[in-house]
Structures are given as structure tokens and as C-alpha cells.
N, CA, C and O atoms as CSV, one atom per row, in Angstrom:
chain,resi,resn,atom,element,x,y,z
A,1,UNK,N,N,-9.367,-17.986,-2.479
A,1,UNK,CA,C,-9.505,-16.658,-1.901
A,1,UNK,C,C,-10.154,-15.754,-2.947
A,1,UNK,O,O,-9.949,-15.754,-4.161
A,2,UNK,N,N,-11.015,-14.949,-2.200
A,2,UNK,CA,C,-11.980,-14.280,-3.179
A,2,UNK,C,C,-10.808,-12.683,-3.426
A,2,UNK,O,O,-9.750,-12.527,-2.815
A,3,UNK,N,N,-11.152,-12.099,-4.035
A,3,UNK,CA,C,-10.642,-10.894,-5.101
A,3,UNK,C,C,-10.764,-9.772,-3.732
A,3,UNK,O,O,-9.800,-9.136,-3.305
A,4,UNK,N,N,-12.037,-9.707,-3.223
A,4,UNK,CA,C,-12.193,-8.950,-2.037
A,4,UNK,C,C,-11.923,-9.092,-0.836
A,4,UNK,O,O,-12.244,-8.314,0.063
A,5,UNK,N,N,-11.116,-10.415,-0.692
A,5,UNK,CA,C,-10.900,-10.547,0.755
A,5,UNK,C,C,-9.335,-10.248,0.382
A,5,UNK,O,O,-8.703,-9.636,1.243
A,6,UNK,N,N,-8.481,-10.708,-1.105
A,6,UNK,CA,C,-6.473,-10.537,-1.334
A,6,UNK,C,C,-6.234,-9.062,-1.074
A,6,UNK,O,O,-5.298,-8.572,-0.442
A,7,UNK,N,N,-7.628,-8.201,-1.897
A,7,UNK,CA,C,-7.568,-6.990,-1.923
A,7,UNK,C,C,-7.159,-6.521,-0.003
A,7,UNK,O,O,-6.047,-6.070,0.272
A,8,UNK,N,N,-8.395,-6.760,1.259
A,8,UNK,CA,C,-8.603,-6.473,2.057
A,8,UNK,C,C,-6.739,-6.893,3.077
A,8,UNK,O,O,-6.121,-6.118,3.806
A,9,UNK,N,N,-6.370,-8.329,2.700
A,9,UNK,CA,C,-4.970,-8.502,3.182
A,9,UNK,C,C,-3.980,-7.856,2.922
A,9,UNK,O,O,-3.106,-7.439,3.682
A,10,UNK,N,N,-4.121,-7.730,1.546
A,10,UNK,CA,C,-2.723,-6.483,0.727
A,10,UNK,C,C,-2.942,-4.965,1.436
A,10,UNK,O,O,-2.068,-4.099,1.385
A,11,UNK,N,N,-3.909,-4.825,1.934
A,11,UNK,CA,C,-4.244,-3.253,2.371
A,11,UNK,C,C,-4.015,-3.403,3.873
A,11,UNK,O,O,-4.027,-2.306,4.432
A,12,UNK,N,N,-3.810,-4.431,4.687
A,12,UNK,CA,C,-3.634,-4.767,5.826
A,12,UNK,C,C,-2.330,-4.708,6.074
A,12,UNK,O,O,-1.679,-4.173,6.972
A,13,UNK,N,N,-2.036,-5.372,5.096
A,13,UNK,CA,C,-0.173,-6.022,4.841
A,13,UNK,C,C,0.681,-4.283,4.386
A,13,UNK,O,O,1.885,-4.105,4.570
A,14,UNK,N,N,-0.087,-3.393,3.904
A,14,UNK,CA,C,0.818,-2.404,3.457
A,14,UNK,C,C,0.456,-0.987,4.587
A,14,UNK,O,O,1.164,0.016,4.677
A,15,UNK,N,N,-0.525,-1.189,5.185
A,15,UNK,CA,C,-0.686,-0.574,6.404
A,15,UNK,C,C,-0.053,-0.790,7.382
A,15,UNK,O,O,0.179,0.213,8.057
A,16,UNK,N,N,0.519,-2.169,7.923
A,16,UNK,CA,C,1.073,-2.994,9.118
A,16,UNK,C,C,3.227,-2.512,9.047
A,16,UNK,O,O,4.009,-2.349,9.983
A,17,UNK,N,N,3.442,-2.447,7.654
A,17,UNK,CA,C,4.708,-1.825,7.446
A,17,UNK,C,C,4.467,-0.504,7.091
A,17,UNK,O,O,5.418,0.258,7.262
A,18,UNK,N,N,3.393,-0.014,6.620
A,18,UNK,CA,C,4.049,1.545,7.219
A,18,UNK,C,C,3.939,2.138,8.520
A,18,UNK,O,O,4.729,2.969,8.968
A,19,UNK,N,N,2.868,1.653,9.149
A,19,UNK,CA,C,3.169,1.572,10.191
A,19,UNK,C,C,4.254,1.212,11.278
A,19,UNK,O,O,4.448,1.912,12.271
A,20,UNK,N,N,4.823,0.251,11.042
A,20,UNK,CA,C,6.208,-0.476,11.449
A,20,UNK,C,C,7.040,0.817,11.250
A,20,UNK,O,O,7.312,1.550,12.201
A,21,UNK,N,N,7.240,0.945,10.603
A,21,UNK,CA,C,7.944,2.173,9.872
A,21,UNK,C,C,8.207,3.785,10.325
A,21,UNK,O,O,9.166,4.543,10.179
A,22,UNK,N,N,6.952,3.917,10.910
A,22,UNK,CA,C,6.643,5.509,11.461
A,22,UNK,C,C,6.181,6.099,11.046
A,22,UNK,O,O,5.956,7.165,11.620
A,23,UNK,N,N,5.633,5.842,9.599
A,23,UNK,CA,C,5.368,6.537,8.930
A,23,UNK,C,C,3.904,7.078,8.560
A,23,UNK,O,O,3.235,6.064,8.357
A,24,UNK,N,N,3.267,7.978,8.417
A,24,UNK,CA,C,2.047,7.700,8.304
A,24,UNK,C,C,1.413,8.030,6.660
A,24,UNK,O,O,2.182,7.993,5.700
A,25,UNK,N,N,-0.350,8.409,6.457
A,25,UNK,CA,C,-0.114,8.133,5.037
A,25,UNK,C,C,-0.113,9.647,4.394
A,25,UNK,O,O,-0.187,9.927,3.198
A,26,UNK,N,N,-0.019,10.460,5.403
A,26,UNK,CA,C,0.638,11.834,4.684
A,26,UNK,C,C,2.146,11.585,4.131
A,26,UNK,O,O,2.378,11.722,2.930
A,27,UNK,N,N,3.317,11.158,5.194
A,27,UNK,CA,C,4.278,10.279,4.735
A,27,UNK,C,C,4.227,10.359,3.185
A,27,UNK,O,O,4.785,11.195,2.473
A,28,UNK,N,N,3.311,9.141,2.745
A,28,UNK,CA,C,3.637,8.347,1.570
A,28,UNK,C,C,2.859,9.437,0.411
A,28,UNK,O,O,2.753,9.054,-0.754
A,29,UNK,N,N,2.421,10.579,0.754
A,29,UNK,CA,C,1.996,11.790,-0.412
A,29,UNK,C,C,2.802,12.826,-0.533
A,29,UNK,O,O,2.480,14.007,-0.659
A,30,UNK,N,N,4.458,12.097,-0.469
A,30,UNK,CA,C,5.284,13.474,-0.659
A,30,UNK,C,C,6.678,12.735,-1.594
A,30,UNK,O,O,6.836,11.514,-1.583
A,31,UNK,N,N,7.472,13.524,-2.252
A,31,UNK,CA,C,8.520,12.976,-3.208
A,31,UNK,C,C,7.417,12.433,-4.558
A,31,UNK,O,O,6.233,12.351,-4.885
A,32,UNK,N,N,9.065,12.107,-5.085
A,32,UNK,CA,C,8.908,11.326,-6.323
A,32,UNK,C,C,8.084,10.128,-6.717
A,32,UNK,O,O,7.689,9.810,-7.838
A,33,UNK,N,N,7.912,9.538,-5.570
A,33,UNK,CA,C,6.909,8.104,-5.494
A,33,UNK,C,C,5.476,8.723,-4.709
A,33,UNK,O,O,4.760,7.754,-4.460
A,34,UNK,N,N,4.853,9.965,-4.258
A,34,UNK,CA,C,3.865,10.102,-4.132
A,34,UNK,C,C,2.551,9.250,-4.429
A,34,UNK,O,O,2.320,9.089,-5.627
A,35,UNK,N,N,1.641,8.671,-3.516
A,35,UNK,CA,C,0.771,8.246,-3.160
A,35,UNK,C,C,-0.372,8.889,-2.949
A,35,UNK,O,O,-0.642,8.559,-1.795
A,36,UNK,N,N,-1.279,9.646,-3.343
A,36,UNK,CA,C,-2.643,10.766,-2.185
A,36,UNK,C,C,-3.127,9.802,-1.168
A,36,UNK,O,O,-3.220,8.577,-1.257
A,37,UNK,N,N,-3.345,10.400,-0.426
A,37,UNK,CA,C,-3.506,9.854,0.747
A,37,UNK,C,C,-4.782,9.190,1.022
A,37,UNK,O,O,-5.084,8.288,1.803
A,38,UNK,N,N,-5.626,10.057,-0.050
A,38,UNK,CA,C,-7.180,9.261,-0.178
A,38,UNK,C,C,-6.937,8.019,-0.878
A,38,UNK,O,O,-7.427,7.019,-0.354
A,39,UNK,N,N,-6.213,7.851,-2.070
A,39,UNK,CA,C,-5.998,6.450,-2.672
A,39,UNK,C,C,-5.589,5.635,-1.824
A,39,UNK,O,O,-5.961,4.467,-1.941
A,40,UNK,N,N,-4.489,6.100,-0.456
A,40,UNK,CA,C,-3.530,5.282,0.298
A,40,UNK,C,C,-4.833,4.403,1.214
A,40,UNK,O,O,-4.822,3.174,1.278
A,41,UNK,N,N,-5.735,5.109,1.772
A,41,UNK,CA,C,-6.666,5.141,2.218
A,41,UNK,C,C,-7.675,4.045,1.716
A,41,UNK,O,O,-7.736,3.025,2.402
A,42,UNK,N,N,-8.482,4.134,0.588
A,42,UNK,CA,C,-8.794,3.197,-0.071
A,42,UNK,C,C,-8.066,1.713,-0.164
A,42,UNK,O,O,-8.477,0.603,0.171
A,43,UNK,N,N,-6.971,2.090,-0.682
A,43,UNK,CA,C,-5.947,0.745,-0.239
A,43,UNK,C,C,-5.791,-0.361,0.763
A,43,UNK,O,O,-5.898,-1.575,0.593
A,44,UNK,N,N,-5.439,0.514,2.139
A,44,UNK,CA,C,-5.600,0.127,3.001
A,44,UNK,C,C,-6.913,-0.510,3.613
A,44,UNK,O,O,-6.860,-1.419,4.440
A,45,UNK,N,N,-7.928,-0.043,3.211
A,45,UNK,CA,C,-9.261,-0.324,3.605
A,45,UNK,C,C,-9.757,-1.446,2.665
A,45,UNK,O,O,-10.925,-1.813,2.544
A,46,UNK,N,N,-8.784,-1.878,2.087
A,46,UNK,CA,C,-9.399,-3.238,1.074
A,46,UNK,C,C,-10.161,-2.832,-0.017
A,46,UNK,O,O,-10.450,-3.746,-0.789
A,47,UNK,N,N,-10.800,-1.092,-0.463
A,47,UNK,CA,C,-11.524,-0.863,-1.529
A,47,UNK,C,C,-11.032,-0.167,-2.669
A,47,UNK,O,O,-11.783,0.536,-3.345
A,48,UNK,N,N,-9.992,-0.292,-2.896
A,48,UNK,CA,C,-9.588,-0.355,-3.937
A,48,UNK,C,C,-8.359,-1.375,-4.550
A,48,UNK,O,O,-7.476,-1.854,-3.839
A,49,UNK,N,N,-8.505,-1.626,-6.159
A,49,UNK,CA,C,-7.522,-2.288,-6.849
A,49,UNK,C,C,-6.902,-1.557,-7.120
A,49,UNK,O,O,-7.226,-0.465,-7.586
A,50,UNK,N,N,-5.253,-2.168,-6.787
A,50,UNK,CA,C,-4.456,-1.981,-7.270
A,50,UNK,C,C,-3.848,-1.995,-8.541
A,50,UNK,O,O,-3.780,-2.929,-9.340
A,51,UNK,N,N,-3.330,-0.620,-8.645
A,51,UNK,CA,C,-2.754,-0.848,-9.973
A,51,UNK,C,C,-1.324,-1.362,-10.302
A,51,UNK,O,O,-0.731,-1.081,-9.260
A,52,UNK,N,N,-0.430,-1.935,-11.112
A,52,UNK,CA,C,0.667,-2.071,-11.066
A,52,UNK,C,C,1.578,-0.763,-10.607
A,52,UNK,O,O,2.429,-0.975,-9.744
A,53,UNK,N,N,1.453,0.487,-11.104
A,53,UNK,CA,C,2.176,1.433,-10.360
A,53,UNK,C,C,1.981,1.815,-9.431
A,53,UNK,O,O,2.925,2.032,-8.671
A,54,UNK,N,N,0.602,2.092,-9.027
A,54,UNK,CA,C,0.485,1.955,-7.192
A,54,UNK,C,C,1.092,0.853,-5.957
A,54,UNK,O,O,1.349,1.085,-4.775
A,55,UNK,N,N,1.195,-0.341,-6.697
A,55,UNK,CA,C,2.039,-1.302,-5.395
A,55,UNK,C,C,3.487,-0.616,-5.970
A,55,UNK,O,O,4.152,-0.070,-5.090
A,56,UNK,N,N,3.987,-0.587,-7.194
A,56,UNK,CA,C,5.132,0.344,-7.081
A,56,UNK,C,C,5.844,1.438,-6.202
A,56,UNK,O,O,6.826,1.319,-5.468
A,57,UNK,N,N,5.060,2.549,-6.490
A,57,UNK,CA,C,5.295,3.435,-5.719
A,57,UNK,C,C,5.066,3.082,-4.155
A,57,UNK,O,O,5.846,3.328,-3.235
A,58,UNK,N,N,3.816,2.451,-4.081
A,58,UNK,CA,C,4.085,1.735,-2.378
A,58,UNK,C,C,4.859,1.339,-1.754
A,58,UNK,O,O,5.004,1.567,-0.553
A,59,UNK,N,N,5.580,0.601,-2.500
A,59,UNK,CA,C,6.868,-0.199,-2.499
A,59,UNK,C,C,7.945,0.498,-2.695
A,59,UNK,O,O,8.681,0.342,-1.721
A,60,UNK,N,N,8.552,1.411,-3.715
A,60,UNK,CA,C,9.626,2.189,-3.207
A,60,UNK,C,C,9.418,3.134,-2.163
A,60,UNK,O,O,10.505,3.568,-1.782
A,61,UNK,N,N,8.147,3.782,-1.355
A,61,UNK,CA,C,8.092,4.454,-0.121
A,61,UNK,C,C,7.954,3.715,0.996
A,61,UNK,O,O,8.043,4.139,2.148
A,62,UNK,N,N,7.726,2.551,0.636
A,62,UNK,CA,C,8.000,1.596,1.928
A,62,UNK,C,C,9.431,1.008,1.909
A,62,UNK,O,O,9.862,0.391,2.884
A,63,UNK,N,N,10.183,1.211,0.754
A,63,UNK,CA,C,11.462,0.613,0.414
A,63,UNK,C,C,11.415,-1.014,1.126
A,63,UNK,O,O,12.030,-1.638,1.990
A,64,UNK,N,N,10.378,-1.223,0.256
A,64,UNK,CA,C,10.185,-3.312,-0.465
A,64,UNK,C,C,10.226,-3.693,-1.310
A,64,UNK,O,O,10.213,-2.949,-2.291
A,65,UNK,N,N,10.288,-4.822,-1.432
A,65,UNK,CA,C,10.040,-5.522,-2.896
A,65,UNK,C,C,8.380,-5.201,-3.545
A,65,UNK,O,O,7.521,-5.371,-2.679
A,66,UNK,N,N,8.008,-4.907,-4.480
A,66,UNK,CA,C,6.745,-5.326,-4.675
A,66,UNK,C,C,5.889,-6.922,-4.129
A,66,UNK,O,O,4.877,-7.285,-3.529
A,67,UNK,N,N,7.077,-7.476,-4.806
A,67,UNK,CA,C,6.233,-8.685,-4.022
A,67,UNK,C,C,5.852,-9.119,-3.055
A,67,UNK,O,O,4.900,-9.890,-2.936
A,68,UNK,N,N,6.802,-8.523,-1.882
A,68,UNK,CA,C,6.652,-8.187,-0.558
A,68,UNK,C,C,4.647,-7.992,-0.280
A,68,UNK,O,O,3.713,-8.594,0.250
A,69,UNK,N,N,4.824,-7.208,-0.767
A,69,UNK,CA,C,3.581,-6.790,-0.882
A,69,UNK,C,C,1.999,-7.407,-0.834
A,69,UNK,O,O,0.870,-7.198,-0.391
A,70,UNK,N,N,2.893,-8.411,-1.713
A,70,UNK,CA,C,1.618,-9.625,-2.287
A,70,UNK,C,C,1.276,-11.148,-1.785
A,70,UNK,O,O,0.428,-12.030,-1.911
A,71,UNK,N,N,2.574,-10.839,-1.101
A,71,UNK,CA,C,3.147,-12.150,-0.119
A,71,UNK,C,C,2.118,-12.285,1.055
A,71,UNK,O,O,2.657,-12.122,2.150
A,72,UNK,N,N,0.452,-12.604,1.119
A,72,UNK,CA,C,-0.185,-12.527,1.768
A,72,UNK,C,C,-0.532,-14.178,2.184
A,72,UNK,O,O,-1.369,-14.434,3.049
């Protein structure tokens, strides 16, 4: 699996539970684990890398595991 297609699943995979969720990605740009919504955005859309504290904070506003995350 290429770098641009794990990227494109992980942004699928973290869209599909917040969604599940109710939540949307204004949601995930508020509190202590804040996200902007343009990064959330990027994310989701497969164009951007992740950083280790961004699946973090993803992950405590989705309240998952990180690995959850990666589990593609």
C-alpha cells in the first residue's frame, strides 16, 4: 500500500466515526483536544500527514484508541 492511498483510508476511517458519532468537524475545533477544522478537512480528504499529535487529539475527540485509527 502506497503512503497516499493509508493516508486516503485513515481520513475515511476517521470521518466514518465521527460521523457515527454526530459529530461534525466544527465538533472536533472546540476544548482541550481541538482540531481546526481546515486541518480536520485535509485529513479526511487523504491530503494531509499525520502527525503523531493530530491522530492524538483525533482520538481523544473521537474517544479511541489511536490505533483504532490506523487499523485500516
Amino acid at each position: 500500500m502506497e503512503l497516499e492511498e493509508f493516508l486516503e483510508k485513515i481520513g475515511r476511517k476517521i470521518q466514518k466515526i465521527r460521523k457515527d458519532r454526530g459529530l461534525t468537524q466544527e465538533n472536533l475545533d472546540e476544548g482541550e483536544f481541538a482540531i481546526p477544522v481546515r486541518t480536520l478537512q485535509d485529513i479526511e480528504a487523504g491530503k494531509a500527514n499525520l502527525t503523531a499529535s493530530s491522530l492524538l487529539k483525533i482520538a481523544k475527540q473521537l474517544n479511541v484508541k489511536p490505533k483504532d485509527l490506523l487499523d485500516v
